[in-house]
TORKOLZA-370807 format. One line per 2 residues: number of its first residue (from 0); their letters; for each residue x, z, y of N, C-alpha, C, O. Coordinates in pm, 1 decimal, padded with zeros to 6 digits. Layout:
TORKOLZA-370807
NUM	a	X,Z,Y,X,Z,Y,X,Z,Y,X,Z,Y  ... $
//
This chain:
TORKOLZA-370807
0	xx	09800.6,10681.3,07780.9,09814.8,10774.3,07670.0,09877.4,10904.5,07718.4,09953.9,10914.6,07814.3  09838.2,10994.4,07645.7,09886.5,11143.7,07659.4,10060.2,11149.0,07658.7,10100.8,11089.9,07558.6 $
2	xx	10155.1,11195.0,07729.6,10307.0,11206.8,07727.0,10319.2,11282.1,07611.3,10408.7,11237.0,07539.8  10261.2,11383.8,07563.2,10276.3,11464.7,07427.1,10248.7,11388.2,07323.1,10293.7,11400.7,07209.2 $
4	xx	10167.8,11301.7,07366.2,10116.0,11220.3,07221.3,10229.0,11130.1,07174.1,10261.7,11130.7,07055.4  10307.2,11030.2,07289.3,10389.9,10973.5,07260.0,10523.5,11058.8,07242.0,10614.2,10998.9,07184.2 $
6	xx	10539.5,11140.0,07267.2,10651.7,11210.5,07240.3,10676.9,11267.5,07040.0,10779.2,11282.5,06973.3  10533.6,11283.2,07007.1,10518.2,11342.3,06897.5,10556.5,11226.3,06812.0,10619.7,11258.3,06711.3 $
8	xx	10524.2,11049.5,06834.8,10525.2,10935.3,06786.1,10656.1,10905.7,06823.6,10698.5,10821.0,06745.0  10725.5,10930.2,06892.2,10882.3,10892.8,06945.1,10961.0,10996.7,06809.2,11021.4,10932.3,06723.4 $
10	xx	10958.2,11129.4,06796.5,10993.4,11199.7,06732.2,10968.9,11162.2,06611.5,11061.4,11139.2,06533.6  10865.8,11152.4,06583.6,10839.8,11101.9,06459.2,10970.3,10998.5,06372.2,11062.7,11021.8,06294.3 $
12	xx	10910.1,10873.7,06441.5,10995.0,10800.1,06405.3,11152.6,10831.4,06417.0,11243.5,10785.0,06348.3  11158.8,10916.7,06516.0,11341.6,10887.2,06523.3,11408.5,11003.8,06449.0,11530.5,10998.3,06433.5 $
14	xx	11351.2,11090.9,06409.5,11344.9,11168.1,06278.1,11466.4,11324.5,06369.0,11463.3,11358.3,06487.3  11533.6,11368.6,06283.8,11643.8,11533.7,06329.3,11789.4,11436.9,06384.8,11819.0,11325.7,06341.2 $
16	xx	11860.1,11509.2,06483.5,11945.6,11495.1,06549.4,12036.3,11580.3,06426.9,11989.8,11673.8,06361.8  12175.8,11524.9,06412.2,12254.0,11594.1,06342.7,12276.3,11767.8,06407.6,12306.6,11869.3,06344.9 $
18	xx	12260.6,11757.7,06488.5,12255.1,11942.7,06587.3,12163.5,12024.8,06479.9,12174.8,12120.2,06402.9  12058.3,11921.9,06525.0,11961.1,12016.4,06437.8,11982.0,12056.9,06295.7,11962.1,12167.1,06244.6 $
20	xx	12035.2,11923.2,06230.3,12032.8,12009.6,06113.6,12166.8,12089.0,06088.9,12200.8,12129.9,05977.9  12239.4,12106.1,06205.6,12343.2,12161.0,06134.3,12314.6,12313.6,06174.3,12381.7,12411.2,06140.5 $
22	xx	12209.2,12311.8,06247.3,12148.4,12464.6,06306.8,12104.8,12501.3,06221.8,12130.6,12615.5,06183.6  12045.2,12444.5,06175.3,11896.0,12501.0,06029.0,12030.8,12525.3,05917.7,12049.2,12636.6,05868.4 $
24	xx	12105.9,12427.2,05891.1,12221.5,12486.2,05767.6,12285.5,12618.9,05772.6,12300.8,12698.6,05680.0  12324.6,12630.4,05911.2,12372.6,12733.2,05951.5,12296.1,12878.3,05953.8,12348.8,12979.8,05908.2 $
26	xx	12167.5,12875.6,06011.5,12072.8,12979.6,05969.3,12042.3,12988.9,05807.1,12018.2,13096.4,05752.1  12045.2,12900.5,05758.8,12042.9,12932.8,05629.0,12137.4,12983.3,05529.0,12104.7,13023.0,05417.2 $
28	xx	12262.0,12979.4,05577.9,12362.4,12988.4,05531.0,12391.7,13167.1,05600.5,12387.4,13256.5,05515.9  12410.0,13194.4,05697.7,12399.8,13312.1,05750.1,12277.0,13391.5,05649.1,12322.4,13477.7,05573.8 $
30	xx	12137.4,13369.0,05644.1,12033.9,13454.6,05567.7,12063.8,13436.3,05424.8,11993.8,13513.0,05358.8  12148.6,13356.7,05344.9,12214.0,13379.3,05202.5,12306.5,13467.6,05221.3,12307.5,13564.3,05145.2 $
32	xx	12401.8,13457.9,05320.9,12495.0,13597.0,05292.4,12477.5,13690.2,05306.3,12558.1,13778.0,05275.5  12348.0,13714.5,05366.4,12328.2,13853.6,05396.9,12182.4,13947.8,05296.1,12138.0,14062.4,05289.2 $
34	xx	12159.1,13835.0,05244.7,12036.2,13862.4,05077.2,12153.5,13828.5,04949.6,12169.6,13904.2,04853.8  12209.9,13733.7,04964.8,12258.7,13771.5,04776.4,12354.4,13847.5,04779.4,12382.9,13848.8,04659.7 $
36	xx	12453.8,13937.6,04846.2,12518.3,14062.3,04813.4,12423.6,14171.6,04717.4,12447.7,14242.3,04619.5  12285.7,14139.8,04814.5,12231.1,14298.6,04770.8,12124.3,14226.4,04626.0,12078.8,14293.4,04533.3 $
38	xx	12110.7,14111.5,04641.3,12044.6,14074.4,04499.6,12154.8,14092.8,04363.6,12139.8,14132.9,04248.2  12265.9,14043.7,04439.2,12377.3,14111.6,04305.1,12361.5,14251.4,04298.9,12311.9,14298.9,04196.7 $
40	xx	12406.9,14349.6,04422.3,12396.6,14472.6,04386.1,12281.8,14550.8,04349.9,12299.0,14668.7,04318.9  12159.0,14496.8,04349.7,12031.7,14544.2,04274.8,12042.8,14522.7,04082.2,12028.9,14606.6,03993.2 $
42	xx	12068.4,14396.5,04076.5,12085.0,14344.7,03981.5,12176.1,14433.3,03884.1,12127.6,14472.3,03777.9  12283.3,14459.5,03912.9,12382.1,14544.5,03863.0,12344.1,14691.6,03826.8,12374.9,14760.4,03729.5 $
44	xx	12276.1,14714.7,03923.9,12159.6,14861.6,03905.5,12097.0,14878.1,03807.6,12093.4,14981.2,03740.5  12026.5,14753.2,03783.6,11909.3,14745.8,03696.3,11960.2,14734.5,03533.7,11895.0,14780.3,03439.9 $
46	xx	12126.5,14644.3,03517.3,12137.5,14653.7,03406.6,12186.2,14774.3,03361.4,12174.0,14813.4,03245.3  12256.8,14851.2,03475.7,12322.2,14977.9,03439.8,12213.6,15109.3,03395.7,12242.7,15209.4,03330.3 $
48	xx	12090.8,15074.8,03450.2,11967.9,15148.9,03412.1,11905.2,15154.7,03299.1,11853.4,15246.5,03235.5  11923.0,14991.9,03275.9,11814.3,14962.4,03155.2,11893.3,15029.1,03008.3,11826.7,15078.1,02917.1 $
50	xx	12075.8,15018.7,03005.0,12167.8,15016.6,02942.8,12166.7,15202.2,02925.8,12184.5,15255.4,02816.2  12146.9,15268.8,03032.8,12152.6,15397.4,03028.3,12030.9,15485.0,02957.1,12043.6,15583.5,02884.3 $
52	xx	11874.4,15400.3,03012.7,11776.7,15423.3,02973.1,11711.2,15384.7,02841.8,11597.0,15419.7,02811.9  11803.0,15298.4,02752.6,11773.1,15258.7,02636.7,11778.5,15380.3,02551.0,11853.7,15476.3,02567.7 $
54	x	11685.8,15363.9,02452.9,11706.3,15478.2,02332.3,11745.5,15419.7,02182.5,11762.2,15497.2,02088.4 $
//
């Protein structure tokens, strides 16, 4: 059998190493802090707009 093939079937079954997921948490956690500041501060824009722009 192919070494890639069994490697893909080894993986499979033995599923993420705690590393890994604490990498992926971590990238994810880094790309939230650095998008919901500015989704609040858009947000805040928009009501101060809509509030200004009302008639």
């Amino acid at each position: 059998m192919n070494n890639q093939y069994i490697y893909c079937l080894t993986r499979r079954m033995r599923g993420y190493s705690l590393t890994e997921i604490m990498i992926v948490i971590a990238i994810i956690t880094v790309l939230a802090a650095l998008i919901l500041p500015n989704l609040v501060h858009l947000n805040k824009e928009g009501i101060t707009n809509l509030i200004v722009n009302h008639d």
